[in-house]
DRENDO-1510 file (C-alpha; in Angstrom, 1 decimal, always signed):
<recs>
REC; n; res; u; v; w
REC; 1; UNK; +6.0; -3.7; -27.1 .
REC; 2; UNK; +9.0; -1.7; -27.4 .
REC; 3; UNK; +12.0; -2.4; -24.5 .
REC; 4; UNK; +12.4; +1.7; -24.8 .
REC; 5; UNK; +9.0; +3.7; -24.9 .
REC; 6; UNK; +8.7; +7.1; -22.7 .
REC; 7; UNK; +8.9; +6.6; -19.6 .
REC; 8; UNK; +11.2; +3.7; -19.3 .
REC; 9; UNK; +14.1; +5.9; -18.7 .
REC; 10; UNK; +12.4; +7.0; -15.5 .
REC; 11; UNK; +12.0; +3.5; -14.5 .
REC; 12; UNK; +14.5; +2.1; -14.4 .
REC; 13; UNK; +16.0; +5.5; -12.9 .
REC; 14; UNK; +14.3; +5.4; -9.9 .
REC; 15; UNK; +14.8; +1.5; -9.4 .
REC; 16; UNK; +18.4; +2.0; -9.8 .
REC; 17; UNK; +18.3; +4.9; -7.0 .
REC; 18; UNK; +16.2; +2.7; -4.8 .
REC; 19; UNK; +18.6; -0.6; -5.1 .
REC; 20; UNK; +21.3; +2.2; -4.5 .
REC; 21; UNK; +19.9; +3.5; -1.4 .
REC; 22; UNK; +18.2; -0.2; +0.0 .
REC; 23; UNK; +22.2; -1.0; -0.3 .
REC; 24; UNK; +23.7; +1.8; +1.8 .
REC; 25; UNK; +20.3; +1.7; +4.5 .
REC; 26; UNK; +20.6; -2.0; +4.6 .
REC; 27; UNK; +24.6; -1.8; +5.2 .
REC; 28; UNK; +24.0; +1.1; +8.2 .
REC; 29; UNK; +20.6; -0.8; +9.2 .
REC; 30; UNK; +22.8; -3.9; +9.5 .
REC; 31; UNK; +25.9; -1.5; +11.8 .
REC; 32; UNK; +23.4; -0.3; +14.1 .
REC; 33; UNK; +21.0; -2.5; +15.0 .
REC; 34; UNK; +21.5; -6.0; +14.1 .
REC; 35; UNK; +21.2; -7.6; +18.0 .
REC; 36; UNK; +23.9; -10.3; +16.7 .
REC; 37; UNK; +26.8; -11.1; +14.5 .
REC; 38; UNK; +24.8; -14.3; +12.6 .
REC; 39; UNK; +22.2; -11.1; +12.1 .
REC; 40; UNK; +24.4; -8.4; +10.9 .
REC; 41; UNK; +25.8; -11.2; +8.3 .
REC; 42; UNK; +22.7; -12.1; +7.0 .
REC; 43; UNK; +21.6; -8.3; +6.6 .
REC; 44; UNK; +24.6; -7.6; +5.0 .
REC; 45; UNK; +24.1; -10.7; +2.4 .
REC; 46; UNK; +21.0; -8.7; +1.5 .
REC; 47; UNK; +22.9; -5.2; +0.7 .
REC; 48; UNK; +25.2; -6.6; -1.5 .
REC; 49; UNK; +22.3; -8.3; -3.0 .
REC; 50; UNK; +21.0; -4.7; -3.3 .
REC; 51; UNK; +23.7; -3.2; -4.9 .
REC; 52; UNK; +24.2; -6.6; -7.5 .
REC; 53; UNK; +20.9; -5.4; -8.6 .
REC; 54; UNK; +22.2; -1.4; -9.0 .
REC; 55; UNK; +25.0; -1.9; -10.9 .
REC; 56; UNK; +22.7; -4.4; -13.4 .
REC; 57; UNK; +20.1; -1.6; -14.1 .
REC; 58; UNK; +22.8; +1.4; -14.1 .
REC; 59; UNK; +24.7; -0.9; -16.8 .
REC; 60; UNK; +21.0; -1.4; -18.5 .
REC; 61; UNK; +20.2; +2.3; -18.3 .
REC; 62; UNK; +23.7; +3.1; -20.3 .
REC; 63; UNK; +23.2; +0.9; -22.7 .
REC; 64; UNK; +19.6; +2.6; -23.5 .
REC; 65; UNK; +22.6; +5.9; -24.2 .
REC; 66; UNK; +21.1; +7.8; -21.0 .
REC; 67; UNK; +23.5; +8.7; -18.4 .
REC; 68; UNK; +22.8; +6.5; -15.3 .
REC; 69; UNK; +23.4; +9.2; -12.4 .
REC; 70; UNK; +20.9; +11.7; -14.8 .
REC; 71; UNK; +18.1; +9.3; -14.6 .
REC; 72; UNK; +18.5; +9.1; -11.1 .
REC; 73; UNK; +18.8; +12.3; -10.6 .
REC; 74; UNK; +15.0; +13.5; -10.3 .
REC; 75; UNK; +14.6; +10.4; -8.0 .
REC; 76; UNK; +17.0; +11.7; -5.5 .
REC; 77; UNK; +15.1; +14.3; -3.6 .
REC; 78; UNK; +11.8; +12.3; -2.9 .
REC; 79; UNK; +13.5; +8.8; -2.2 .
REC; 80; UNK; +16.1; +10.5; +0.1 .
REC; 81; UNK; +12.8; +12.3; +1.7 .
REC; 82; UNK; +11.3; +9.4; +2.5 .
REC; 83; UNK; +14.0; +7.6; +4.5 .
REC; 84; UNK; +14.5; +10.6; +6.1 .
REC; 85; UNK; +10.9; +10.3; +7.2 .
REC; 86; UNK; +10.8; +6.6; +8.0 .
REC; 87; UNK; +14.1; +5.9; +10.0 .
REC; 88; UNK; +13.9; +2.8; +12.3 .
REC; 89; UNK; +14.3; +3.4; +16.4 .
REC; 90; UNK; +15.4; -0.1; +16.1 .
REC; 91; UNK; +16.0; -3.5; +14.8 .
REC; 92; UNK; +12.5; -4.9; +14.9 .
REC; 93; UNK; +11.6; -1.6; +13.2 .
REC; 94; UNK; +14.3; -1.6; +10.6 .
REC; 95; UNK; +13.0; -5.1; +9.7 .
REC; 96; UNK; +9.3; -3.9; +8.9 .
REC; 97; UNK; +10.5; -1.2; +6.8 .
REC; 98; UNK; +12.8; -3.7; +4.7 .
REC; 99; UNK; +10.0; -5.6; +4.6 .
REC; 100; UNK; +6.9; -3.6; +4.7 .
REC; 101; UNK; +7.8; -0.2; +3.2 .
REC; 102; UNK; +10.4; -1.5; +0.8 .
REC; 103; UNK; +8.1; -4.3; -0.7 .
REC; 104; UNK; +5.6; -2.1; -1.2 .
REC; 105; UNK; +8.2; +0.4; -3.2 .
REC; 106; UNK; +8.7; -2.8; -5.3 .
REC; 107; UNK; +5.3; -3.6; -5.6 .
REC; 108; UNK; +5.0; +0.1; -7.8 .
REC; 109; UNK; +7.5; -0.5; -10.0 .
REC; 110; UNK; +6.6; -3.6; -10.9 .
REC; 111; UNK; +3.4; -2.6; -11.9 .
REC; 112; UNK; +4.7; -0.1; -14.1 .
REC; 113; UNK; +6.7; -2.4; -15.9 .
REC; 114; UNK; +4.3; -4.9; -16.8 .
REC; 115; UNK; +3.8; -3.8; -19.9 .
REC; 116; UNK; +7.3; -3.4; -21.8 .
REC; 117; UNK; +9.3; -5.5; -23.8 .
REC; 118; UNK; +10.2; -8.9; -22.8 .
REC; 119; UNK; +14.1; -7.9; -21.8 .
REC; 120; UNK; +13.4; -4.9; -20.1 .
REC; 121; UNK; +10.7; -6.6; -17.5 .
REC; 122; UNK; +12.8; -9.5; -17.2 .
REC; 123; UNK; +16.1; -7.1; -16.0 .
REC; 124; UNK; +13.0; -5.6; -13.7 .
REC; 125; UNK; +11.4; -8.9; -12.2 .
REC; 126; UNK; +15.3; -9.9; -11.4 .
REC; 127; UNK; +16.4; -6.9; -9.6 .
REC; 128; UNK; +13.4; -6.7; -7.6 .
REC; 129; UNK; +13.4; -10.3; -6.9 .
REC; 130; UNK; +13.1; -10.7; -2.7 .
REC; 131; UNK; +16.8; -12.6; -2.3 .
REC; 132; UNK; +15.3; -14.0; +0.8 .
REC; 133; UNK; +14.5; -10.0; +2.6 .
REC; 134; UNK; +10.5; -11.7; +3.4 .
REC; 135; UNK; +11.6; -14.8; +5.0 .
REC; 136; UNK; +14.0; -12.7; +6.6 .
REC; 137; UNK; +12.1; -10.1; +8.5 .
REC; 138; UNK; +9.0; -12.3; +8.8 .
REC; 139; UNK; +11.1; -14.9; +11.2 .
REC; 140; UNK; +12.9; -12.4; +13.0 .
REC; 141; UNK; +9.8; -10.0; +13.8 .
REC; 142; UNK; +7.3; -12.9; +14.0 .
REC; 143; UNK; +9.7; -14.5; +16.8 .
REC; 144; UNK; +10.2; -11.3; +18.6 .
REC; 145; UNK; +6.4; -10.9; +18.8 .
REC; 146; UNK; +5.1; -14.4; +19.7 .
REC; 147; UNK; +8.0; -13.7; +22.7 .
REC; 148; UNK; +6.9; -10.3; +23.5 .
REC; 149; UNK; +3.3; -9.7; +22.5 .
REC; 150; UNK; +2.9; -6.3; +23.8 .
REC; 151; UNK; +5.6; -5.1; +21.0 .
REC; 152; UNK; +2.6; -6.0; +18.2 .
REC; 153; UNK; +0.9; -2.6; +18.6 .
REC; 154; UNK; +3.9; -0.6; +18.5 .
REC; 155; UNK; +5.2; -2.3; +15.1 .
REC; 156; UNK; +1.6; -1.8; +13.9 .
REC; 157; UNK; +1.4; +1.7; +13.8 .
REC; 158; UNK; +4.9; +2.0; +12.5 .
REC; 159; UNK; +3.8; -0.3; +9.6 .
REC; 160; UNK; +1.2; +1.5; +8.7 .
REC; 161; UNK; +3.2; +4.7; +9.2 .
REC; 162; UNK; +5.2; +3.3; +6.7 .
REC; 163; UNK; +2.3; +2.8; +4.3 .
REC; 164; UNK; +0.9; +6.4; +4.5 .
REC; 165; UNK; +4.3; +7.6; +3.5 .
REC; 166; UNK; +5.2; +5.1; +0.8 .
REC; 167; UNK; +2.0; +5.8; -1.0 .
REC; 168; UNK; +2.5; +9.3; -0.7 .
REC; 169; UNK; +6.0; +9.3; -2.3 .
REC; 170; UNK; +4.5; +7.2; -5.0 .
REC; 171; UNK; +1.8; +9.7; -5.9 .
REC; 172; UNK; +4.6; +12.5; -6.1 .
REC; 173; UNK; +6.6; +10.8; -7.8 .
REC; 174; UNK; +4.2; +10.1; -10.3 .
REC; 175; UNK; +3.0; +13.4; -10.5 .
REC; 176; UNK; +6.5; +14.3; -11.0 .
REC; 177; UNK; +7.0; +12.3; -13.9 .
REC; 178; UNK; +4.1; +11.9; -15.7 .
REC; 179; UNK; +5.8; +8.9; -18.6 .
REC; 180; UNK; +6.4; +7.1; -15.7 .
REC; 181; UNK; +2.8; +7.5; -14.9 .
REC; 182; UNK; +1.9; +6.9; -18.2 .
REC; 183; UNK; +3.9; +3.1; -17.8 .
REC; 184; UNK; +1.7; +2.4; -14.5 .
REC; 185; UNK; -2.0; +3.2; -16.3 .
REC; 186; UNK; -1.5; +2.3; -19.8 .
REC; 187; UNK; -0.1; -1.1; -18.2 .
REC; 188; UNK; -2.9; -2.2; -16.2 .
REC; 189; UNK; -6.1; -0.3; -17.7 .
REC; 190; UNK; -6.9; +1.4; -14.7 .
REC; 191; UNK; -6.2; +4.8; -13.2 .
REC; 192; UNK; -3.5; +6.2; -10.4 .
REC; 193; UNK; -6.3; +5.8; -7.6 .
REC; 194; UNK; -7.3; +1.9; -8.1 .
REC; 195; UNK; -3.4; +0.9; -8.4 .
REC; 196; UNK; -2.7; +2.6; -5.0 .
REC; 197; UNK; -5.8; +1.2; -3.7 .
REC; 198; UNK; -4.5; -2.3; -4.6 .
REC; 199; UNK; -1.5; -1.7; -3.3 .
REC; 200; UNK; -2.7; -0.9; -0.2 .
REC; 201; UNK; -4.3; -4.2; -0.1 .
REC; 202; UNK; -1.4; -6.1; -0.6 .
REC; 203; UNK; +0.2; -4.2; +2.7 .
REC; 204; UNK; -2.9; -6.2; +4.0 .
REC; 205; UNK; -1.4; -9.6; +3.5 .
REC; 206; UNK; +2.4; -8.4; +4.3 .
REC; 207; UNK; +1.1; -7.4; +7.9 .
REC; 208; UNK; -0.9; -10.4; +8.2 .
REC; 209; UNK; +2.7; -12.4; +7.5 .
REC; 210; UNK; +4.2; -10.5; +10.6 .
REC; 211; UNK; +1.6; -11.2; +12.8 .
REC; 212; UNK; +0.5; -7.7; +13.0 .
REC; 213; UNK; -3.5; -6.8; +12.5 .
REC; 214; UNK; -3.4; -4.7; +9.0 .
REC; 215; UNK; -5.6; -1.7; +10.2 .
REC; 216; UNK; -7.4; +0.6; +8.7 .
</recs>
């Protein structure tokens, strides 16, 4: 398949917006909340980690002769919505996100690139590779909990707050842009509904990793 059909523009758009804006939350994240030095370092490994991966798709997006910041651009609004919605009270919370909210960000966009060309879902299954953010937040949280078990039901509910509002950006996004919608079904067979659904079900697994029961 072509590395450029419809829709790939958008892409890679919004995934250089998100690495963009995991870089800056990660950084601030990191500021003001990291309990410890050793944690604020290792955060901060993982924002420039980020913003490797931004400037790879911005330089990927130029060469396709789009303007990076205009394929960004419609991306701006709903991502910027959506941390505005979901901002951590505190480190243990700031972890899930990274870990739950984020991943299942990542999880959308690399369903919708599984079917283009060979270079452009390479670039795409390199800048969302994890760069050690799982191992990360499932130590620290799982740690935290297994000290402090009452803090499970808390981190529950603001996982699966989390969930309800990833989803929902996904949805509007994709109504937003329908080529980029066109990339998720035409990709996997199967309709907007049934790719959320699985999605939802890999949240499952990442709350099981935490030690937190995956809920409803």
């Amino acid at each position: 398949m072509s590395d450029s059909p419809p829709g790939v523009a958008d892409l890679l758009g919004v995934l250089a917006y998100a690495e963009l804006t995991a870089f800056l939350r990660l950084a601030e994240d990191a500021t003001r909340h990291a309990p410890s030095l050793t944690d604020r370092a290792a955060l901060g490994g993982l924002a420039a980690a980020e913003y490797a991966h931004f400037e790879l798709l911005r330089d990927r997006i130029a060469s396709l002769g789009v303007d990076p910041e205009e394929a960004m651009a419609p991306f701006v609004g709903p991502l910027d919505a959506w941390h505005a919605r979901t901002v951590p009270g505190d480190w243990l919370e700031a972890l899930v996100k990274a870990y739950v909210g984020t991943g299942i960000a990542l999880d959308f966009y690399r369903e919708a690139a599984t079917g283009l060309g060979e270079a452009t879902r390479s670039l795409v299954d390199e800048v969302l590779a994890d760069e050690g953010r799982s191992q990360f937040a499932v130590e620290r949280v799982s740690a935290a909990i297994e000290e402090d078990p009452t803090l499970s039901g808390r981190l529950a509910l603001w996982a699966r707050r989390l969930v309800g509002e990833t989803l929902s950006q996904g949805r509007n996004v994709a109504e937003a842009r329908p080529e980029l919608a066109a990339l998720l079904t035409e990709a996997g067979g199967e309709d907007i509904g049934r790719i959320f659904t699985r999605l939802t079900e890999e949240h499952g697994n990442r709350m099981t990793a935490l030690g937190l029961t995956p809920g409803p």
